[in-house]
N, C-alpha and C positions, 0 to 999 in steps of 0.2 A: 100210656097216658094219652086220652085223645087230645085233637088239636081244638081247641075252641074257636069258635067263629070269628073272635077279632084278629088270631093271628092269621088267620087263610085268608079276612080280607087284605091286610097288610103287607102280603106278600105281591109279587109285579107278577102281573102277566107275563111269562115268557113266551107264548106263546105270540102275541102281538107285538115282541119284536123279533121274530123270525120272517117275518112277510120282508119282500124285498123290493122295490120300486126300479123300474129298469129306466133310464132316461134318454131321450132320441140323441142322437149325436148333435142338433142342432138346439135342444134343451141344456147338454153339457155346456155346449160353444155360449147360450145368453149367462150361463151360471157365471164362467169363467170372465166374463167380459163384465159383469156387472160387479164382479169382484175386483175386479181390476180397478175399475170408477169408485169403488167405494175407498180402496187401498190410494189411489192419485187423490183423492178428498181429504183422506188423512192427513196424505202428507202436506199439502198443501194447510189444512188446518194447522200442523205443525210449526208454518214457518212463520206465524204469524202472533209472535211471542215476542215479548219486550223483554231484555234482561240487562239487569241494572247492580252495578257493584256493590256489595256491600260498606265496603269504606268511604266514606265521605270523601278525604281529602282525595282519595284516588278521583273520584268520577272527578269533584270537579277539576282534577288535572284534566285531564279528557275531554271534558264536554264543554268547557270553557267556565261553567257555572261557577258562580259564587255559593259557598258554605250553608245563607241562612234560603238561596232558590234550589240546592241539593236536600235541603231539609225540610221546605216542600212540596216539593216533588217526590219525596218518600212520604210523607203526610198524603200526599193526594191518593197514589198509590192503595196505601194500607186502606183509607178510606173506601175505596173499590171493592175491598171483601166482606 
């Protein structure tokens, strides 16, 4: 059965990825270090997260708050998304 034209375009090159890019050692060394900055970004992005109890009475044991400023303060929250 021949192959029709749509599926031989459909198909990947394999030959374009067998080419193979060789990188200086001092191309490695900027890879490695800008990975590093992207990874301390992260993390730092990470820690810069509110997290707030789900139970009422708990938080305001906690935070001092009264019931109807726990309530809110999850209003304002929700509000944000």
């Amino acid at each position: 059965m021949p192959t029709s034209q749509a599926d031989t375009n459909s198909r990947p090159n394999t030959d374009a990825f067998r080419d193979s890019v060789h990188l200086s050692d001092r191309a490695k060394q900027m890879l490695t270090d800008q990975l590093k900055r992207e990874e301390a970004k992260e993390d730092e992005l990470g820690k810069e997260s509110v997290q707030i109890s789900s139970s009422i009475g708990r938080l305001s044991r906690v935070s001092g708050l009264h019931r109807e400023e726990v309530a809110a303060l999850y209003r304002s929250i929700d509000n944000l998304t």
